[in-house]
NULO-795412 format. One line per 10 residues: number of its first residue (from 1); their letters; for each residue y, z, x of N, C-alpha, C, O. Coordinates in nm, 2 decimals. Atoms other than C-alpha are relative to their C-alpha. Example, Ala and Ser with C-alpha at 12.3 -4.5 7.8 and 13.67 -1.06 7.14 Angstrom:
1) as) -0.12,0.00,0.09,-0.45,0.78,1.23,0.12,0.00,0.09,0.12,0.07,0.19 ~ -0.11,0.00,-0.09,-0.11,0.71,1.37,0.11,0.08,-0.08,0.22,0.09,-0.03
END
This chain:
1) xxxxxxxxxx) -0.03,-0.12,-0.09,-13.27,-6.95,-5.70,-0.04,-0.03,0.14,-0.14,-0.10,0.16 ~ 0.00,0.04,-0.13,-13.25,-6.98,-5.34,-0.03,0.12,0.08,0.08,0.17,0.11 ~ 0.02,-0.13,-0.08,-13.40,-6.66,-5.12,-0.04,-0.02,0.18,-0.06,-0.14,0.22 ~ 0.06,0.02,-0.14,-13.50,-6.65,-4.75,-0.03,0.12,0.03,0.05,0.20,0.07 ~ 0.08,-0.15,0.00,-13.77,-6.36,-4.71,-0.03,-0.02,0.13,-0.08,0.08,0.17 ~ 0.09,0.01,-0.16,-13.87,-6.50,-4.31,0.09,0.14,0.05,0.06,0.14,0.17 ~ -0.07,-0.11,-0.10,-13.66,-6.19,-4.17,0.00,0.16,-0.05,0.03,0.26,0.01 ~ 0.03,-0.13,0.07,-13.73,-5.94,-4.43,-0.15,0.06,0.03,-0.25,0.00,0.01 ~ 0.14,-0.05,-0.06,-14.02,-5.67,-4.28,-0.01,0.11,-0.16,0.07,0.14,-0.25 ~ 0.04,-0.12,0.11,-14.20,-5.40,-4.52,0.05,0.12,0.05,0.09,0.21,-0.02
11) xxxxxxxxxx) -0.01,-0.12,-0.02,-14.13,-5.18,-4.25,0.09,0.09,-0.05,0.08,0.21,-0.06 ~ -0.17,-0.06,0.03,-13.74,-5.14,-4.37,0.00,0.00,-0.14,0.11,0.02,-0.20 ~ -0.01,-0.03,0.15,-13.84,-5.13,-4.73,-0.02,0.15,-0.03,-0.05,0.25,0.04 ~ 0.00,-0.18,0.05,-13.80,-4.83,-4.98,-0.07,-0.02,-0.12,-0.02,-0.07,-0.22 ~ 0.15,0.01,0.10,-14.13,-4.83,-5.18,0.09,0.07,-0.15,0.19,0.15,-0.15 ~ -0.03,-0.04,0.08,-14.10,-4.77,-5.53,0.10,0.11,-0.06,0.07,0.22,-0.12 ~ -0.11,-0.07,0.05,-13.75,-4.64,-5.60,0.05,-0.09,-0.12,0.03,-0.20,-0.16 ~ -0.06,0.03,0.16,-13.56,-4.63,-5.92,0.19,-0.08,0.01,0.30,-0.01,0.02 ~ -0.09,0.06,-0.04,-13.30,-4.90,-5.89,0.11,-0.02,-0.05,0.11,-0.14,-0.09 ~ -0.12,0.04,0.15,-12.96,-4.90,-6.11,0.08,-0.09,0.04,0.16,-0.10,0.14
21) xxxxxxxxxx) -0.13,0.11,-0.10,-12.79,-5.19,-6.11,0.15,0.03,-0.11,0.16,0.04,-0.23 ~ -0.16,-0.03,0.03,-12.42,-5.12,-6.15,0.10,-0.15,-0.05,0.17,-0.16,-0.14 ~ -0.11,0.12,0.06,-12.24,-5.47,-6.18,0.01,-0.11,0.09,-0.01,-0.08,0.21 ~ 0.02,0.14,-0.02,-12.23,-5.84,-6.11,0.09,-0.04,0.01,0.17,-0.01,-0.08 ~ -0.10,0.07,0.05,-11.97,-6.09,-5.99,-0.07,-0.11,0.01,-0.19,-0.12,0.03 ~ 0.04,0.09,-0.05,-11.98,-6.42,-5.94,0.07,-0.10,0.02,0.16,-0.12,-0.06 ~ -0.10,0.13,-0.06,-11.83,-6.72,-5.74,-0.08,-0.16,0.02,-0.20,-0.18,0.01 ~ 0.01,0.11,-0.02,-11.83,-7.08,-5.68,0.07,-0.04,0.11,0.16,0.03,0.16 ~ -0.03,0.03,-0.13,-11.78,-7.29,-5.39,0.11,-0.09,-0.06,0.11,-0.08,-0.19 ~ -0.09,0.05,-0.01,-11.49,-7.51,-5.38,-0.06,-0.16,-0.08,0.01,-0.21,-0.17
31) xxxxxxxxxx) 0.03,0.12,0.05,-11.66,-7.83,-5.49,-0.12,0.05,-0.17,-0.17,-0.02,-0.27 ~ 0.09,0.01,0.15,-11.87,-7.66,-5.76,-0.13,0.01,0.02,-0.20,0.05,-0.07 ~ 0.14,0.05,0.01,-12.23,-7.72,-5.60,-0.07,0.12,0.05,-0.20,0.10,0.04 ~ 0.03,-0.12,0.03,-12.29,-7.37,-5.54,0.03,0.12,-0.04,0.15,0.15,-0.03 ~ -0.05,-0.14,0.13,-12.29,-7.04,-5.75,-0.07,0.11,0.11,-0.18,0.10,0.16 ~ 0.05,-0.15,-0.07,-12.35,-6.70,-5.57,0.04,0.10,-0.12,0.14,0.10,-0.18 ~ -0.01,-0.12,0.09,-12.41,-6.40,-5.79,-0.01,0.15,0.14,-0.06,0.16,0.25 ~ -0.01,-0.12,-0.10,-12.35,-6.07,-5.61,0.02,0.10,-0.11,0.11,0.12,-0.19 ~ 0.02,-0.12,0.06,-12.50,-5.77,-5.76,-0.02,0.15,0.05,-0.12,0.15,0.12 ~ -0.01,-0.11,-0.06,-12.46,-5.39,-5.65,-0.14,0.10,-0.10,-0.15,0.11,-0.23
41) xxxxxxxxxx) 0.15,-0.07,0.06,-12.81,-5.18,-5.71,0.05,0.12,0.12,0.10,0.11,0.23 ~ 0.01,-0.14,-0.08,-12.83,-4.81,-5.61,-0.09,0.09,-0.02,-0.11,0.13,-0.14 ~ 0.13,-0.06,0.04,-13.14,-4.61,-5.55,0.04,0.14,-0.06,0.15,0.20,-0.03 ~ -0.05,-0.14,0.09,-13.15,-4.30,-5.79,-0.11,0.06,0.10,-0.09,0.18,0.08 ~ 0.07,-0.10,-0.07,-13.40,-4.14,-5.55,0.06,0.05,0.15,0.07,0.17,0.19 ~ -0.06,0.01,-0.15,-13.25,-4.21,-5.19,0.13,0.01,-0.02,0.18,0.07,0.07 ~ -0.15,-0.07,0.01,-12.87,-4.19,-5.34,0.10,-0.11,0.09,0.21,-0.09,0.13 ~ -0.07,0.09,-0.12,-12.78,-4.52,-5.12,-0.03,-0.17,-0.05,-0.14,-0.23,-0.07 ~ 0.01,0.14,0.03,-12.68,-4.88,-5.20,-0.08,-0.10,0.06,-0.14,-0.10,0.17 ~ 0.04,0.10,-0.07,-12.78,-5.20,-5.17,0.06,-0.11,-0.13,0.10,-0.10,-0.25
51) xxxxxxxxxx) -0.11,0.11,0.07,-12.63,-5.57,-5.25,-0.11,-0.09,-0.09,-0.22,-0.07,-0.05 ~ 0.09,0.12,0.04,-12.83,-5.82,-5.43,0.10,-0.17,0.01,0.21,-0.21,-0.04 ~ -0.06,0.18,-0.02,-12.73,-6.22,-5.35,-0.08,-0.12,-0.04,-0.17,-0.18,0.01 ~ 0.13,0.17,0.07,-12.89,-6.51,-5.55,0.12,-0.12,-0.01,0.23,-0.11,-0.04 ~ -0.12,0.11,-0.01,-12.73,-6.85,-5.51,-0.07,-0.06,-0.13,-0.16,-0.01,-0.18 ~ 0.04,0.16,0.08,-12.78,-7.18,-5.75,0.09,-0.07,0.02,0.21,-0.06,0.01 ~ -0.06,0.13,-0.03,-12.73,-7.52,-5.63,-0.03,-0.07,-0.09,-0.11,-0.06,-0.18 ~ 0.00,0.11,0.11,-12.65,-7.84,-5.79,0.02,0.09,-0.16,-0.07,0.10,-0.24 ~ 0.01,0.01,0.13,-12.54,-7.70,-6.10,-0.12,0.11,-0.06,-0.11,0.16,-0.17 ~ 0.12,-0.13,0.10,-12.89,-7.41,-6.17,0.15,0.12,0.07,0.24,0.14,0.15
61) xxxxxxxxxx) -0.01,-0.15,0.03,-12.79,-7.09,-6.23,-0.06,0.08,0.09,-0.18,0.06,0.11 ~ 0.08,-0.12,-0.07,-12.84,-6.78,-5.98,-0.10,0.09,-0.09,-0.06,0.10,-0.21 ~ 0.09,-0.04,0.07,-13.17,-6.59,-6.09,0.11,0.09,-0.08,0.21,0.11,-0.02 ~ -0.05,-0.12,0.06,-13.04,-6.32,-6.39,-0.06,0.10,-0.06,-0.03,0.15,-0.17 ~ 0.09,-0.10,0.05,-13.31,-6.11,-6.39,0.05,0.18,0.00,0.03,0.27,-0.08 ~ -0.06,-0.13,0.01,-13.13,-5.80,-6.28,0.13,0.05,-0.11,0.25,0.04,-0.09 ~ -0.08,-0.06,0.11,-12.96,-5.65,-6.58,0.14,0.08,0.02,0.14,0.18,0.09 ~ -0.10,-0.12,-0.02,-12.61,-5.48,-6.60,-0.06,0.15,-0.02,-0.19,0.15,-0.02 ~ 0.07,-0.14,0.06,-12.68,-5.08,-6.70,-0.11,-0.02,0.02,-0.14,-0.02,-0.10 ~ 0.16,0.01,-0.01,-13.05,-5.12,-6.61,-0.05,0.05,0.12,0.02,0.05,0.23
71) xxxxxxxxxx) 0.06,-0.04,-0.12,-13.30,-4.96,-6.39,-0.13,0.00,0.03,-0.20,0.05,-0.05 ~ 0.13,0.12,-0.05,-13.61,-5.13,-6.19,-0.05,0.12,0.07,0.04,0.17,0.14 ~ 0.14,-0.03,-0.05,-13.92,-4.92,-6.05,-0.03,-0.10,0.12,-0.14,-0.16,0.11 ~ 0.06,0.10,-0.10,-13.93,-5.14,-5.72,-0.01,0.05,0.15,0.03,0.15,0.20 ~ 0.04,-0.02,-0.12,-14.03,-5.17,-5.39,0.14,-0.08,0.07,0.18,-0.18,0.00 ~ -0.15,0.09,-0.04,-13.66,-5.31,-5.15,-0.02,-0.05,0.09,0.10,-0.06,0.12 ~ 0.00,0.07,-0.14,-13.73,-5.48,-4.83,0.11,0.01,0.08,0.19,-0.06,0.02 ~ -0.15,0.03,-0.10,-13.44,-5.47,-4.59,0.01,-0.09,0.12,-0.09,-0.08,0.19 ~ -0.01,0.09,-0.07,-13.34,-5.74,-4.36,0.06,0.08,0.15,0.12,0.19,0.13 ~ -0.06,-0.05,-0.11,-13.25,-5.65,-3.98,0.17,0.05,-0.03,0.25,-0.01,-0.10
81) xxxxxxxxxx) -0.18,0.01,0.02,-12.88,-5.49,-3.97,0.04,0.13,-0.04,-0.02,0.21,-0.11 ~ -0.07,-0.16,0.01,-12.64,-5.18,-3.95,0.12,-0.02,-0.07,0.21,-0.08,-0.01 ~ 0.08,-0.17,0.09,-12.58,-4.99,-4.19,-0.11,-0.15,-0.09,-0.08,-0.26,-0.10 ~ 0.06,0.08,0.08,-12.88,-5.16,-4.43,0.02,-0.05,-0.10,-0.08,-0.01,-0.17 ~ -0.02,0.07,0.10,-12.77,-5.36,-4.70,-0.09,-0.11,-0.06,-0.12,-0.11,-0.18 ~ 0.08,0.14,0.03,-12.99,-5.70,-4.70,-0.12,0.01,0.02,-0.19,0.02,0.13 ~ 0.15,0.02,0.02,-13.29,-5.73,-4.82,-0.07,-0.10,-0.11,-0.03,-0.21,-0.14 ~ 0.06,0.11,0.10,-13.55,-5.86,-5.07,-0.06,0.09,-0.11,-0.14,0.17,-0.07 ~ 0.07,-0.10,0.08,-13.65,-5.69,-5.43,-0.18,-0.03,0.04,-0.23,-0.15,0.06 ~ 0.15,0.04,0.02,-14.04,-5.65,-5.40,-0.07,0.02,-0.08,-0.03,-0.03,-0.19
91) xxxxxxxxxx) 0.09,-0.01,0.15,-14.30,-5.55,-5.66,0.07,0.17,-0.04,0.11,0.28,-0.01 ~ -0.06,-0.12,0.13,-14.19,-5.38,-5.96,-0.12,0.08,-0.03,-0.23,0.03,-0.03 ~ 0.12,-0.09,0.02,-14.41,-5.09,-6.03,0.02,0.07,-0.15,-0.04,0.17,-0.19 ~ 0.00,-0.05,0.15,-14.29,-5.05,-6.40,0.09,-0.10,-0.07,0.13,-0.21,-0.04 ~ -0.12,0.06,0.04,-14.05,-5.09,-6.69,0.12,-0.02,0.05,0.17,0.07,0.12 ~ -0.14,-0.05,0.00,-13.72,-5.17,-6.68,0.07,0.07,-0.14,0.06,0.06,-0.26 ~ -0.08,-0.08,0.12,-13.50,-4.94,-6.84,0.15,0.00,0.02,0.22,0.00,0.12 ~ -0.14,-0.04,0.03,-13.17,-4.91,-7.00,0.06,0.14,0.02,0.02,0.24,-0.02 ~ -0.09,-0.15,-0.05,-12.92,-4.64,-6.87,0.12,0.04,-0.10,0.23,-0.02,-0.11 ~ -0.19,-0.09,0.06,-12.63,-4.42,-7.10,0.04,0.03,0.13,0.15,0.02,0.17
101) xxxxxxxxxx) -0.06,-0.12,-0.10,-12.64,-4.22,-6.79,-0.08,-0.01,0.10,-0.20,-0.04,0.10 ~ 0.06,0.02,-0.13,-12.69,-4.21,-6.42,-0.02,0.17,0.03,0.07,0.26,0.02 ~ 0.03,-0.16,-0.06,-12.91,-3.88,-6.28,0.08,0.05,0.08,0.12,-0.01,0.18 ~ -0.05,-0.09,-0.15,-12.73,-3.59,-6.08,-0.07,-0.05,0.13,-0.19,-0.08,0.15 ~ 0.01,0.04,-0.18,-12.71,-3.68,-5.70,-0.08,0.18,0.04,-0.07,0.27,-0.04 ~ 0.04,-0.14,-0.07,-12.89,-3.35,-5.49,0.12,-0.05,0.11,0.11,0.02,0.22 ~ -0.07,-0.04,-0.12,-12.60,-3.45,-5.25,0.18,-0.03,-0.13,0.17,-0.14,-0.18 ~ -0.13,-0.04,0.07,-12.21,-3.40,-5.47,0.06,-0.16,0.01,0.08,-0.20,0.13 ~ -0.05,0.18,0.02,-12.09,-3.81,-5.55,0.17,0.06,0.02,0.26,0.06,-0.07 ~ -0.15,-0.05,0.03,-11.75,-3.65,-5.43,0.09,-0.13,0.09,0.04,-0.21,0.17
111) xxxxxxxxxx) -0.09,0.06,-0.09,-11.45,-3.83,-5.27,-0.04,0.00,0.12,-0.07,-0.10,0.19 ~ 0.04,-0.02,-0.14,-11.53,-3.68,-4.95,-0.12,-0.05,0.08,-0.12,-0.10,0.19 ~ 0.12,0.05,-0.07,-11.90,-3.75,-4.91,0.04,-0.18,0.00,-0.02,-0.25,0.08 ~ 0.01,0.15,-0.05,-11.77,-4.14,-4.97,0.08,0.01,0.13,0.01,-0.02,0.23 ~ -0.05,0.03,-0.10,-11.52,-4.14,-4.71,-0.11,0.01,0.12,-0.14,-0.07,0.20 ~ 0.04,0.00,-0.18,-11.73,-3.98,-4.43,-0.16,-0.09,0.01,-0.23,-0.11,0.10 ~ 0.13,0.12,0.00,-12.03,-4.25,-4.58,0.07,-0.16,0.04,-0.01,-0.25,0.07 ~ -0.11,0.10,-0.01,-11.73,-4.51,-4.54,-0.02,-0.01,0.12,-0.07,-0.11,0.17 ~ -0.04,-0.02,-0.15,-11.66,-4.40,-4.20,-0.13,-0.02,0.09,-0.14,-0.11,0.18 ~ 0.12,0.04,-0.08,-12.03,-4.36,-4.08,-0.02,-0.20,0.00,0.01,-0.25,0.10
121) xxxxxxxxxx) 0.00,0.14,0.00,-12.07,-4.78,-4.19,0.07,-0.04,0.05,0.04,-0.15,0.11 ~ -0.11,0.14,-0.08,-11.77,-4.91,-4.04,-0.06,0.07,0.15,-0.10,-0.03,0.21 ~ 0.06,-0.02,-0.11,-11.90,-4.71,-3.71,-0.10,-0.10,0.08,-0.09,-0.15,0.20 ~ 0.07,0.10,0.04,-12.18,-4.93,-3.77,0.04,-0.13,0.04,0.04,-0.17,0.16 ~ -0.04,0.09,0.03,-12.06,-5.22,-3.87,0.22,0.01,-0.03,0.28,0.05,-0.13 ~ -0.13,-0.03,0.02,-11.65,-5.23,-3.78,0.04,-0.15,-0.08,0.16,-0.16,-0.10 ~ -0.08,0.09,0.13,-11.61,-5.55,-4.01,-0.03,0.01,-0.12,-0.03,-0.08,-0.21 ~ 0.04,0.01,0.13,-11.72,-5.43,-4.28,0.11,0.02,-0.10,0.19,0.11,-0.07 ~ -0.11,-0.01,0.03,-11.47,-5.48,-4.53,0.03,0.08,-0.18,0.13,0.07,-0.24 ~ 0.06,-0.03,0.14,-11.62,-5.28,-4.90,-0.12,0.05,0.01,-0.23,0.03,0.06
131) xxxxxxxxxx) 0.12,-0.10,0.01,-11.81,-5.04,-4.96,-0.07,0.07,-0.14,0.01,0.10,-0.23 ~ 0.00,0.02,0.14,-11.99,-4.96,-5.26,-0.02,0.16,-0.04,-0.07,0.23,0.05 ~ 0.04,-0.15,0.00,-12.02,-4.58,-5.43,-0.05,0.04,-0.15,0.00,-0.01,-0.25 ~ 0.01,-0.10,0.14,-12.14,-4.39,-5.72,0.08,0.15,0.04,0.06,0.22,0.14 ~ -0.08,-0.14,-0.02,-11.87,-4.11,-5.79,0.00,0.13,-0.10,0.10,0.10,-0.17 ~ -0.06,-0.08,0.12,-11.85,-3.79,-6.06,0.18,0.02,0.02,0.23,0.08,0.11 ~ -0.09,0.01,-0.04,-11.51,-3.84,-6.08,0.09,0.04,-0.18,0.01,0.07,-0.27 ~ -0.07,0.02,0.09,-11.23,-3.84,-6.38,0.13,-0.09,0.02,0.20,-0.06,0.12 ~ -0.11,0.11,-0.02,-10.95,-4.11,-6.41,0.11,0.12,-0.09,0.10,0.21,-0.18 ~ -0.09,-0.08,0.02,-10.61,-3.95,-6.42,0.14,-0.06,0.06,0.12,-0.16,0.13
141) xxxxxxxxxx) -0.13,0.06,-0.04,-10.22,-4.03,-6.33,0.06,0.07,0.09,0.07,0.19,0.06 ~ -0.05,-0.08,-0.06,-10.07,-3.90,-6.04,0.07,-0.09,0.11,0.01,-0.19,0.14 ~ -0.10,0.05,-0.07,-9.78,-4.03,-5.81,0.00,-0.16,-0.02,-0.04,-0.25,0.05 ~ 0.00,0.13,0.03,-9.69,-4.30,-6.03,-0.16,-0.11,-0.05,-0.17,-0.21,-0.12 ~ 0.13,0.11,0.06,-10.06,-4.45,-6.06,-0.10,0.06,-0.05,-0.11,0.18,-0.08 ~ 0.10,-0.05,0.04,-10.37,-4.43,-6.16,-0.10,0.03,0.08,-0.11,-0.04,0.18 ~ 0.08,-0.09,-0.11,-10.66,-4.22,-5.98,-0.11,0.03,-0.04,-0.15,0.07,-0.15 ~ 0.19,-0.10,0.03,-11.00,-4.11,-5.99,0.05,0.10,0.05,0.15,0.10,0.12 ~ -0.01,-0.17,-0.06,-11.03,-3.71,-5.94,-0.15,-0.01,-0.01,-0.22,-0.08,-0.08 ~ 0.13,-0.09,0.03,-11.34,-3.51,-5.85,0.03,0.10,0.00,0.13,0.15,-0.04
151) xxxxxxxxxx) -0.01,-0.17,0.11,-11.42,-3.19,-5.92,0.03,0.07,0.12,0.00,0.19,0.10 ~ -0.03,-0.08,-0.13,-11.33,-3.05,-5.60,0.18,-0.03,0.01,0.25,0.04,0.09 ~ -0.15,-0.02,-0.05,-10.94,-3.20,-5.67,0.02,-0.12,0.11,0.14,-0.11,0.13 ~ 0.03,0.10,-0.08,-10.99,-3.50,-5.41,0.03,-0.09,-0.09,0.01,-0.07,-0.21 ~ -0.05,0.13,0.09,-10.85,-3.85,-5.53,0.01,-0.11,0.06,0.06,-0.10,0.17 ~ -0.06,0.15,-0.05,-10.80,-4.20,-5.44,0.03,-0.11,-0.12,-0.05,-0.13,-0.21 ~ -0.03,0.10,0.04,-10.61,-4.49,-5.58,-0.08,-0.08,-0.02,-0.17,-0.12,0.05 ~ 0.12,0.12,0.03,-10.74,-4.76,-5.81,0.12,-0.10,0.06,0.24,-0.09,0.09 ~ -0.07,0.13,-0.03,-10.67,-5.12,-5.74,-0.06,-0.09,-0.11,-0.18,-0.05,-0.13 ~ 0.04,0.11,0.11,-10.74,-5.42,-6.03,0.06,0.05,-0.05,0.12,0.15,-0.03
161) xxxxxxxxxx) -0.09,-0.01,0.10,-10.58,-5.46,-6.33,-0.01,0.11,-0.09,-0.06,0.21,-0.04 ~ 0.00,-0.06,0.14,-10.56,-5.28,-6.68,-0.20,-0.01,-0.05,-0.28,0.08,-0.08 ~ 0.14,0.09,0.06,-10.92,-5.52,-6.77,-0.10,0.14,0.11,-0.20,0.20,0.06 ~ 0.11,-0.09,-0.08,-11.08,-5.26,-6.45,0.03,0.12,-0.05,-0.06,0.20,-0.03 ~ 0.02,-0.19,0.06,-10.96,-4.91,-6.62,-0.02,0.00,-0.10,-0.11,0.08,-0.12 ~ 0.04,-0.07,0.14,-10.99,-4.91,-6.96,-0.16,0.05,-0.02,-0.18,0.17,-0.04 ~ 0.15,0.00,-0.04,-11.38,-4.94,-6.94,-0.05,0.17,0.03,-0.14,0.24,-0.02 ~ 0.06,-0.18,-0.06,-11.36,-4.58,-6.73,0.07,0.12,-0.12,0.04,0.22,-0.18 ~ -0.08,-0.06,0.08,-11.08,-4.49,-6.95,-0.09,0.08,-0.16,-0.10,0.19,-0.20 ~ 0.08,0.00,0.16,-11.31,-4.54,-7.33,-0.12,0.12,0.06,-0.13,0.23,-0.01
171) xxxxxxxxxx) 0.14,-0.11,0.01,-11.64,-4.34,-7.16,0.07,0.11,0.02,0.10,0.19,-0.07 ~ -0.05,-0.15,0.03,-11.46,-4.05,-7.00,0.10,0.08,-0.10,0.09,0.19,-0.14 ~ -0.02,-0.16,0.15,-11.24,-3.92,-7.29,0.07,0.11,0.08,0.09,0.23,0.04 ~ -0.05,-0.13,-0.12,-11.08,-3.72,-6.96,-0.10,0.11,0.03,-0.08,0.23,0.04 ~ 0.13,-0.08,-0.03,-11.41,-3.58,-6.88,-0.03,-0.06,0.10,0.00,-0.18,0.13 ~ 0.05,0.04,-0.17,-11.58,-3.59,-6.53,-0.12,-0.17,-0.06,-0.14,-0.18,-0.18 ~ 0.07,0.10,0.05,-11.82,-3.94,-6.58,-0.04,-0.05,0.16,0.00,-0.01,0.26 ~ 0.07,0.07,-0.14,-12.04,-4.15,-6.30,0.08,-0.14,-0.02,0.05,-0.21,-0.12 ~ -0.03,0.10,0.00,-11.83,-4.44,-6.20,-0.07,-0.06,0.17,-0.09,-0.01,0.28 ~ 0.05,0.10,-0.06,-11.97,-4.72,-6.00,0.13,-0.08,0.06,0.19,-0.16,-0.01
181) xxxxxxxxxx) -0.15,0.04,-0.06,-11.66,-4.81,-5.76,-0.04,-0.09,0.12,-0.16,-0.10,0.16 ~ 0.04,0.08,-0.14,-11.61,-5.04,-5.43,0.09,0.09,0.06,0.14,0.17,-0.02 ~ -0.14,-0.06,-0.07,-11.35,-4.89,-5.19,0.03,-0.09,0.12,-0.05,-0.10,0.22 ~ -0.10,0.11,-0.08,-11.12,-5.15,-4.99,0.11,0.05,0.03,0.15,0.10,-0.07 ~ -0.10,-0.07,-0.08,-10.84,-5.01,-4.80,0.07,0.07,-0.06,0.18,0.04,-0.09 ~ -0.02,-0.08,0.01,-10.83,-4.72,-4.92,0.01,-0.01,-0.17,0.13,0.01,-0.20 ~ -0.03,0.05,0.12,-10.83,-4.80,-5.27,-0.15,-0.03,-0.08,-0.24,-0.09,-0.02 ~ 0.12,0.01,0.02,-11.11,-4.79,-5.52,0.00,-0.12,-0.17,0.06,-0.11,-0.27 ~ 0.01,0.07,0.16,-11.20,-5.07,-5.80,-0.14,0.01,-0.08,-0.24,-0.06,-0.07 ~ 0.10,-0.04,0.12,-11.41,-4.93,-6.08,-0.11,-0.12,-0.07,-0.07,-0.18,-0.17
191) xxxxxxxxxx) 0.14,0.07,0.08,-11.75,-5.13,-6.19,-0.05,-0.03,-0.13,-0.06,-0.14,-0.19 ~ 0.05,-0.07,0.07,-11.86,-4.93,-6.43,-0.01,0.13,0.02,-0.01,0.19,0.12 ~ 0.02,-0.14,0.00,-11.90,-4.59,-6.57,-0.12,0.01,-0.14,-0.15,-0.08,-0.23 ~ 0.14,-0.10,0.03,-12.21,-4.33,-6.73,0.09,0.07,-0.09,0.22,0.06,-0.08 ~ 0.00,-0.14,0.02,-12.15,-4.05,-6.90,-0.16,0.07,0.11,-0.27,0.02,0.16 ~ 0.10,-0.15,-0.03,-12.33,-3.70,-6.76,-0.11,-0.01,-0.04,-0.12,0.10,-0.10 ~ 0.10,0.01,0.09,-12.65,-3.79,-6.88,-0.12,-0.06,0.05,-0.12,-0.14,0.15 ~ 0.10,0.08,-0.06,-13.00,-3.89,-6.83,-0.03,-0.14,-0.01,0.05,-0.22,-0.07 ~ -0.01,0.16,0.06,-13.15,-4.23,-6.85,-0.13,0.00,-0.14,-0.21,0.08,-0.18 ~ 0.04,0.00,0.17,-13.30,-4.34,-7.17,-0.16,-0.09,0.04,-0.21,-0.08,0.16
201) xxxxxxxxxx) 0.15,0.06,-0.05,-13.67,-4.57,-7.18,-0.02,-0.14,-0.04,-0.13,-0.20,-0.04 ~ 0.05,0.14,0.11,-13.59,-4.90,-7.38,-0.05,-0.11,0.12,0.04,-0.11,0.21 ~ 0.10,0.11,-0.06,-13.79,-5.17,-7.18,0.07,-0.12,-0.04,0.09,-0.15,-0.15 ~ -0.03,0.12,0.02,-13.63,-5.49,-7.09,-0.09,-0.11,0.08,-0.19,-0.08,0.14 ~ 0.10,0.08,-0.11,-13.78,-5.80,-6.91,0.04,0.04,0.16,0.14,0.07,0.21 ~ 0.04,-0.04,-0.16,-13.88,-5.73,-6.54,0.09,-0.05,0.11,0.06,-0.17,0.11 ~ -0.06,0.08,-0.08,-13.63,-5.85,-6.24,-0.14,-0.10,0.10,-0.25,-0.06,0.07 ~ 0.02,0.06,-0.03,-13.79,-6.10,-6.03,-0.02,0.01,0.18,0.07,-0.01,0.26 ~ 0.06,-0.02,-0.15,-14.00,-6.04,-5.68,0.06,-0.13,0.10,0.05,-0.25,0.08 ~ -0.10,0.09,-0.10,-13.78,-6.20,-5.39,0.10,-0.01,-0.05,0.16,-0.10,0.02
211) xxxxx) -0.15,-0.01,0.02,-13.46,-6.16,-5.54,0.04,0.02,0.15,-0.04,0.10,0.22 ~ -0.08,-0.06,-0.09,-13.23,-6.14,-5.23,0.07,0.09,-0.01,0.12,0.10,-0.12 ~ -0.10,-0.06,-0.01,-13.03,-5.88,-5.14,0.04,-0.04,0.10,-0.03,-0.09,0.19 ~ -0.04,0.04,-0.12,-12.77,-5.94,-4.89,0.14,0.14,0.00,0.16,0.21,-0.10 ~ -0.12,-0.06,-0.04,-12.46,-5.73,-4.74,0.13,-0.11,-0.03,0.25,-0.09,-0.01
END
């Protein structure tokens, strides 16, 4: 694993928050000799993302300490930069635990509050090209496609294939559910989804102090 902490201060960390990680891709360079894993974590106390970025060269594997469904007791570092995205995990201050279900927001995971969280970032940052959200939302059909709703009636178009809905499709059952989405012009592609529910206590192994996060 490959990190670079010289730019990460304490000052821009968020002490011991409860970190859920939502979902992992991962790519390769053109020749093969590096792997980037890119993972999306969202504090359950603060209500606001952040990226995680681990490389492996030659052939290793990016660290895979951070768990799909899981949620880390850590301290985050943040790297200089608007809106904050990039940082470094720091000390874990517990178990990790497995999630059925991501806690109620104190602020409404609605359509609306992403857009004007959308809008505040690109203000920020106008290349930003993805933005990442937790929504209460329900998947549903409406002019021809398929859609997230919230409970307010508010919607936006998915984008990915069939492989990116069923997933939201099996948990909600047409019931409101916490989906884990990106949104790219104007268009949202689904992560993962929760049910309405709290989180559970099973203990997995620990993620890994200096994980990168990056934007």
């Amino acid at each position: 694993m490959m990190t670079d902490s010289s730019s990460a201060t304490a000052a821009s960390g968020w002490p011991a928050s409860l970190w859920v990680r939502a979902r992992k891709t991962r790519t390769e360079s053109d020749s093969g000799n590096l792997i980037t894993r890119r993972t999306w974590l969202w504090a359950a106390e603060a209500d606001r993302p952040a990226l995680v970025l681990t490389f492996g060269a030659g052939g290793r594997e990016p660290d895979r300490s951070l768990v799909r469904g899981t949620a880390v007791p850590a301290d985050l570092h943040f790297y200089p930069g608007q809106p904050p995205l990039r940082g470094l995990v720091g000390q874990v201050h517990g178990d990790v635990v497995r999630l059925p279900g991501v806690t109620p927001s104190p602020r409404p995971r609605t359509i609306a509050r992403l857009l004007d969280d959308h809008a505040a970032a690109r203000a920020e940052d106008p290349w930003l090209t993805v933005w990442p959200t937790l929504l209460d939302v329900r998947p549903a059909r409406g002019g021809g496609q398929w859609r997230l709703v919230d409970e307010d009636g508010d919607s936006l178009p998915l984008r990915g294939g069939r492989e990116w809905l069923w997933p939201v499709l099996a948990v909600s059952g047409g019931a409101v559910v916490t989906v884990a989405a990106e949104l790219a012009d104007g268009r949202l592609l689904p992560l993962g989804a929760w049910p309405r529910q709290g989180y559970a206590s099973e203990p997995v192994a620990a993620p890994t102090a200096g994980t990168a996060v990056a934007s």
